[in-house]
Structures are given as structure tokens and as C-alpha cells.
N, CA, C and O of each residue as an XYZ file, in Angstrom:
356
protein
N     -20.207    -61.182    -37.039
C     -18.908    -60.910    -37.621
C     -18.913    -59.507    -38.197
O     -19.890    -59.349    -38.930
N     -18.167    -58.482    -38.105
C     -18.084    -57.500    -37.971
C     -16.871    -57.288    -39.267
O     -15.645    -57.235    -39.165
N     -17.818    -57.190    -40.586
C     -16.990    -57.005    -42.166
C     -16.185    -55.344    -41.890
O     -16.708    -54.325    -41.440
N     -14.620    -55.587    -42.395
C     -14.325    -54.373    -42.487
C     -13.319    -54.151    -43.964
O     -12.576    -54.967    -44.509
N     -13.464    -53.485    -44.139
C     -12.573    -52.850    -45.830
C     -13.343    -53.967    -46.929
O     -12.595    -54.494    -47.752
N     -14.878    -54.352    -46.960
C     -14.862    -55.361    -47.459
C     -15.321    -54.583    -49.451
O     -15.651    -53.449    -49.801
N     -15.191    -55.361    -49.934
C     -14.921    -55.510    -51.619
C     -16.870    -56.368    -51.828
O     -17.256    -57.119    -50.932
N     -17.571    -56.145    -52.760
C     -18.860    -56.819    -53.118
C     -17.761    -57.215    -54.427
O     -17.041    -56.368    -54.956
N     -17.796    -58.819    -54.861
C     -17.738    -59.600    -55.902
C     -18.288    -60.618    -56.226
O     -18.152    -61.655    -55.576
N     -19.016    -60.530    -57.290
C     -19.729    -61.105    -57.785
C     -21.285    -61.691    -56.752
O     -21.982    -62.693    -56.907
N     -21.377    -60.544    -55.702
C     -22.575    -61.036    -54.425
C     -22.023    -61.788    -53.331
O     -22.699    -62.213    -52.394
N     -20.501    -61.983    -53.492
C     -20.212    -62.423    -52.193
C     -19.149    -61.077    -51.469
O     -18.430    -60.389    -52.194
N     -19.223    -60.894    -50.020
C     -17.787    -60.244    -49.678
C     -17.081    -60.497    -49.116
O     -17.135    -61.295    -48.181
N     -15.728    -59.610    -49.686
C     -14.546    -60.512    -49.647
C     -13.930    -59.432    -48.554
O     -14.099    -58.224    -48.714
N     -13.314    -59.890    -47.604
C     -13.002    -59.086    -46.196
C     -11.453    -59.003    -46.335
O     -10.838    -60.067    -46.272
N     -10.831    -57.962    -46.501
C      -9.817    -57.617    -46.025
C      -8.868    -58.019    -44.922
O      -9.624    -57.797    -43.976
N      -7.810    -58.429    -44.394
C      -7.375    -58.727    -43.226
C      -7.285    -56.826    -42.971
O      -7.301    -55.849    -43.719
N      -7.190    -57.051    -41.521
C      -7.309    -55.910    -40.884
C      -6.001    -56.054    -39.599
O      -5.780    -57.018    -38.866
N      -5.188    -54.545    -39.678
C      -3.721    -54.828    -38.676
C      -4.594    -54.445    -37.050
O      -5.352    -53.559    -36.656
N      -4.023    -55.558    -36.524
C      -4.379    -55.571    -35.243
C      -3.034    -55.363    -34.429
O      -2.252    -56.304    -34.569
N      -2.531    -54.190    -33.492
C      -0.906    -54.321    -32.704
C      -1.085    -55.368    -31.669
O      -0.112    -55.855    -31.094
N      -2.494    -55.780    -31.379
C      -2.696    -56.609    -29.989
C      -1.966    -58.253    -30.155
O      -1.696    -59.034    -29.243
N      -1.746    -58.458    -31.821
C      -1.614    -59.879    -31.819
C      -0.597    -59.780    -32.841
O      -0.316    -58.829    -33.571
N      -0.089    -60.957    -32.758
C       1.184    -61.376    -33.150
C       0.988    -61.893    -34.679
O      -0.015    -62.527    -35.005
N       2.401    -61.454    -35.916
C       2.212    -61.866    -37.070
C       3.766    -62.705    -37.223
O       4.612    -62.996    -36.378
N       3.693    -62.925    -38.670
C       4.540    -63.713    -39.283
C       4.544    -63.268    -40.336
O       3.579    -62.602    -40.710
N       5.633    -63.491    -41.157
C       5.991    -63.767    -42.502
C       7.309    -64.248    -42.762
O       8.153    -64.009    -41.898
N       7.693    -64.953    -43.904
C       8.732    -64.839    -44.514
C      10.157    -64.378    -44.870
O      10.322    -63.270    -45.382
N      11.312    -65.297    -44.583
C      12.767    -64.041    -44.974
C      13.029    -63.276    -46.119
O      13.734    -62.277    -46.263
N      12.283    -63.970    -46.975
C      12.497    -63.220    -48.547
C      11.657    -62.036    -48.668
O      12.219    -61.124    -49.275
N      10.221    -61.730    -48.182
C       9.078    -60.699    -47.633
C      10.124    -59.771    -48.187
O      11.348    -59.799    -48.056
N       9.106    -58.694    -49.031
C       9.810    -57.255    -48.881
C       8.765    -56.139    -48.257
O       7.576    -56.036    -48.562
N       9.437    -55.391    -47.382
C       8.314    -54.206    -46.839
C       9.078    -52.992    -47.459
O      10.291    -52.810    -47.562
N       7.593    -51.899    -47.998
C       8.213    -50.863    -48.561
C       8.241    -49.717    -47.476
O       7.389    -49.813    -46.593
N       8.913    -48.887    -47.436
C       8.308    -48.100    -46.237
C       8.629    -46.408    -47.571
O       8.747    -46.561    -48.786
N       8.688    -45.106    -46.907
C       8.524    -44.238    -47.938
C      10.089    -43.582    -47.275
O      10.719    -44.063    -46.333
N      10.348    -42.703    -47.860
C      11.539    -41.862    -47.885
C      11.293    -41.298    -46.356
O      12.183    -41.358    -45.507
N      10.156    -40.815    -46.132
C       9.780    -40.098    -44.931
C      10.527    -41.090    -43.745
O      11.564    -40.755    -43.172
N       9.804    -42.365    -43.491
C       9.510    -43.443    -42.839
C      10.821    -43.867    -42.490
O      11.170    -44.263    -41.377
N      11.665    -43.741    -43.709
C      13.279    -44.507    -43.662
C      14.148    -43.288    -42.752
O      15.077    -43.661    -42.036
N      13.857    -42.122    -42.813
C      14.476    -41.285    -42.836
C      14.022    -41.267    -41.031
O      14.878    -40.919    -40.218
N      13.075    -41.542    -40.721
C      12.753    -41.208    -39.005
C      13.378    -42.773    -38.290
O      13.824    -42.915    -37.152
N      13.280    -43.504    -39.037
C      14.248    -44.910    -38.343
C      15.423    -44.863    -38.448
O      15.959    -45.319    -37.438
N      16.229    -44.473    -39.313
C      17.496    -43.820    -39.555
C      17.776    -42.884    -38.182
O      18.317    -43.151    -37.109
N      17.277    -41.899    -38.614
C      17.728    -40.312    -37.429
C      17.647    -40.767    -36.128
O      18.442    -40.239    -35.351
N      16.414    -42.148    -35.390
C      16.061    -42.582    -34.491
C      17.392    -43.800    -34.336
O      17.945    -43.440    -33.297
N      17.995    -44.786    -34.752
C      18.829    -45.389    -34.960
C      20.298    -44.542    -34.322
O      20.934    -44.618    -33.271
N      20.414    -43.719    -35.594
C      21.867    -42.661    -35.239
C      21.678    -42.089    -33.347
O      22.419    -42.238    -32.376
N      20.278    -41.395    -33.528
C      20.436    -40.595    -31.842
C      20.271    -41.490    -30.887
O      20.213    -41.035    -29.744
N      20.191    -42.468    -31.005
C      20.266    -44.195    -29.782
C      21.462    -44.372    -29.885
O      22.068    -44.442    -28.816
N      22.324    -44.521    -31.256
C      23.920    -45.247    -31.055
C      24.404    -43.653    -30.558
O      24.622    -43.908    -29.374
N      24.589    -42.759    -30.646
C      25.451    -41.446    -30.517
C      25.174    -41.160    -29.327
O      25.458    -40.029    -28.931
N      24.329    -42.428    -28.131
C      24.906    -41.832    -26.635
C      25.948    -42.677    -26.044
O      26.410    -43.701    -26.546
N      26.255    -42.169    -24.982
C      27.180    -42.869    -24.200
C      26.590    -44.251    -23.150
O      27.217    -45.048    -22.452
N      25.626    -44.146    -23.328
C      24.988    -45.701    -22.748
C      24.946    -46.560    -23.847
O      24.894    -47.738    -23.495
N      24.951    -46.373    -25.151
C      25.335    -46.939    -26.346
C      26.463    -47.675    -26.571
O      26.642    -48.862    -26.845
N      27.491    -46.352    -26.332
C      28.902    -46.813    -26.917
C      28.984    -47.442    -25.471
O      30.208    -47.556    -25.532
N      28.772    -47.800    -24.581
C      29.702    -48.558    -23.515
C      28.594    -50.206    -23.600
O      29.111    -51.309    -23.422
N      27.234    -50.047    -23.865
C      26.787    -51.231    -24.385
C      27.265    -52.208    -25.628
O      27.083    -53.426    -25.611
N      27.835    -51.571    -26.595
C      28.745    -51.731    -28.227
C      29.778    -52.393    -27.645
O      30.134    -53.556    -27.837
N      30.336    -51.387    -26.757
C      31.883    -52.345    -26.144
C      31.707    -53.224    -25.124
O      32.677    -53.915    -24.813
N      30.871    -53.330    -24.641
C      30.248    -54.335    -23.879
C      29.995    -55.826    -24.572
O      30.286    -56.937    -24.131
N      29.385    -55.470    -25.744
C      29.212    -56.600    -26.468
C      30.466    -57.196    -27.426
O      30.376    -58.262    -28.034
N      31.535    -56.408    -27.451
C      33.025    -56.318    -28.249
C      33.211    -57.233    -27.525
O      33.084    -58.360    -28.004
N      33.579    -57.078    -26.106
C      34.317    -58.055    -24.671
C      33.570    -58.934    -25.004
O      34.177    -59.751    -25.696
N      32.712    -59.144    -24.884
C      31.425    -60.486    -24.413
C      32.165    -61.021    -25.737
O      33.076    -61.763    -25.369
N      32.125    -60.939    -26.953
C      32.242    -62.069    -27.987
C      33.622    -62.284    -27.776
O      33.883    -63.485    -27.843
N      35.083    -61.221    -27.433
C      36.310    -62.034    -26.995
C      36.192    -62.990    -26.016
O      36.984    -63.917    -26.185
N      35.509    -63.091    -25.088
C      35.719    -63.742    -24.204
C      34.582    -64.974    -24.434
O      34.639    -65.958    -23.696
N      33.987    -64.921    -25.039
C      33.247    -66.232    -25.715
C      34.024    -66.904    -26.475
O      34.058    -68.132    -26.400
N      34.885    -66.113    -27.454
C      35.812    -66.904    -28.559
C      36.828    -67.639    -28.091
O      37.150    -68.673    -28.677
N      37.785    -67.011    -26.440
C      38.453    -67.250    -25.675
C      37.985    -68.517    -25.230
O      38.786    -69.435    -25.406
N      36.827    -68.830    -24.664
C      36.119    -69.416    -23.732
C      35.440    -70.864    -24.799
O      34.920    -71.918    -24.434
N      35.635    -70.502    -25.740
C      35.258    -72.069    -27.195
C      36.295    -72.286    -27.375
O      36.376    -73.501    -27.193
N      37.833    -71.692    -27.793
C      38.706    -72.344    -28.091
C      39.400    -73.223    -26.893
O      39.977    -74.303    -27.014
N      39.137    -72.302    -25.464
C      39.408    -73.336    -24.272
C      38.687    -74.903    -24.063
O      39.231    -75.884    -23.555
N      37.397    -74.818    -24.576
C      36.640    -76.030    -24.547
C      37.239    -77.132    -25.457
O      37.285    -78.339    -25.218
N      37.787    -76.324    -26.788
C      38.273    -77.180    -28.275
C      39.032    -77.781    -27.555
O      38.831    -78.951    -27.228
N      40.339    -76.888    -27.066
C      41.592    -77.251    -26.799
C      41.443    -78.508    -25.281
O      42.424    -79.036    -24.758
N      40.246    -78.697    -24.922
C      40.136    -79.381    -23.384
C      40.297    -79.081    -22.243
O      39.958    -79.765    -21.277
N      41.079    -77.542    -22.206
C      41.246    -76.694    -21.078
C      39.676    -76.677    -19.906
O      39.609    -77.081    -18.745
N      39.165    -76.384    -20.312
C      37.597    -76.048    -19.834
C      36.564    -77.523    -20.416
O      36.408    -77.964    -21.554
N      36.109    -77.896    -19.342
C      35.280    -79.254    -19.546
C      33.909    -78.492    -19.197
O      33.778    -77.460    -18.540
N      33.223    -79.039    -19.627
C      31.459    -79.024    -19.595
C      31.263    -79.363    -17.805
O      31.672    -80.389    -17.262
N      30.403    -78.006    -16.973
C      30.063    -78.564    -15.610
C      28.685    -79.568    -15.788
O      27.594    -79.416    -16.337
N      29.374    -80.744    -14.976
C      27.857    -81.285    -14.526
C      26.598    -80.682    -14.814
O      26.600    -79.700    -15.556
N      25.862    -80.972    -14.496
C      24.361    -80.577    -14.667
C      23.833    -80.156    -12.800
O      24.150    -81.014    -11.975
N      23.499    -79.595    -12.565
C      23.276    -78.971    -11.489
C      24.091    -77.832    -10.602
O      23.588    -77.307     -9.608
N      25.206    -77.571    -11.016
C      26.270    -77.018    -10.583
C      26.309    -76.199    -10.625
O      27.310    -75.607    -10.222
């Protein structure tokens, strides 16, 4: 076993978890992550120059349509207009 960042207390050591990108984590909805002014500021600028192209804005309105025509497409089901297809169809 291969100790890393480890701490000596009281003669035993105590091992650090160590970030691995190869494997998968978890936590919590309440979790807070801090990140620094720097950090916020390059996810931000990276955020803005992704929405401010035009493969953006036509994906945005892409997804505008898609939820009218979902909302369209549930109230047709409410109303009985549109029935549930079979299963294989």
C-alpha cells in the first residue's frame, strides 16, 4: 500500500484521500466547494465565450421549441387528444 500525504499520530498513519480524475466521486446537495476569484473568473469568461456563439444561440432556441412543443404535446395527452402508443410501435 503505497501511503501518500500521510500525518504520524500518536504511531499510527493516518492517509489522506488522494484526487484520482480516473474514478468517479460523490457528494452531497448541500456540499459547498470554494473555488478562488481566479478560478470563478475563468468558468465565467469560459461560460460567456460558449453562450456568445452562434451554435449556442440556435442550440438555446432549439431548446425554447423543444419545451413548447413538449408543453403542447402534455396538455394534448391531459386533454385525450394524443393517447399513449402501444408498446412496440
Amino acid at each position: 500500500m503505497k501511503v501518500v500525504n500521510a500525518e504520524i499520530e500518536q504511531g499510527e498513519a493516518i492517509v489522506s484521500p488522494v484526487y484520482n480524475p480516473e474514478k468517479k466521486y460523490v457528494w452531497n446537495t448541500d456540499d459547498t466547494f470554494v473555488i478562488s476569484g481566479g478560478e470563478f473568473g475563468v468558468i465565467l469568461n469560459t461560460l460567456r465565450a460558449i453562450l456568445n456563439t452562434p451554435e449556442a444561440a440556435k442550440i438555446l432556441l432549439a431548446n425554447q421549441a423543444n419545451t413548447v412543443v413538449e408543453t403542447a404535446l402534455a396538455r394534448a395527452v391531459e386533454s385525450g387528444t394524443v393517447s399513449e402508443a402501444p408498446e412496440g410501435s
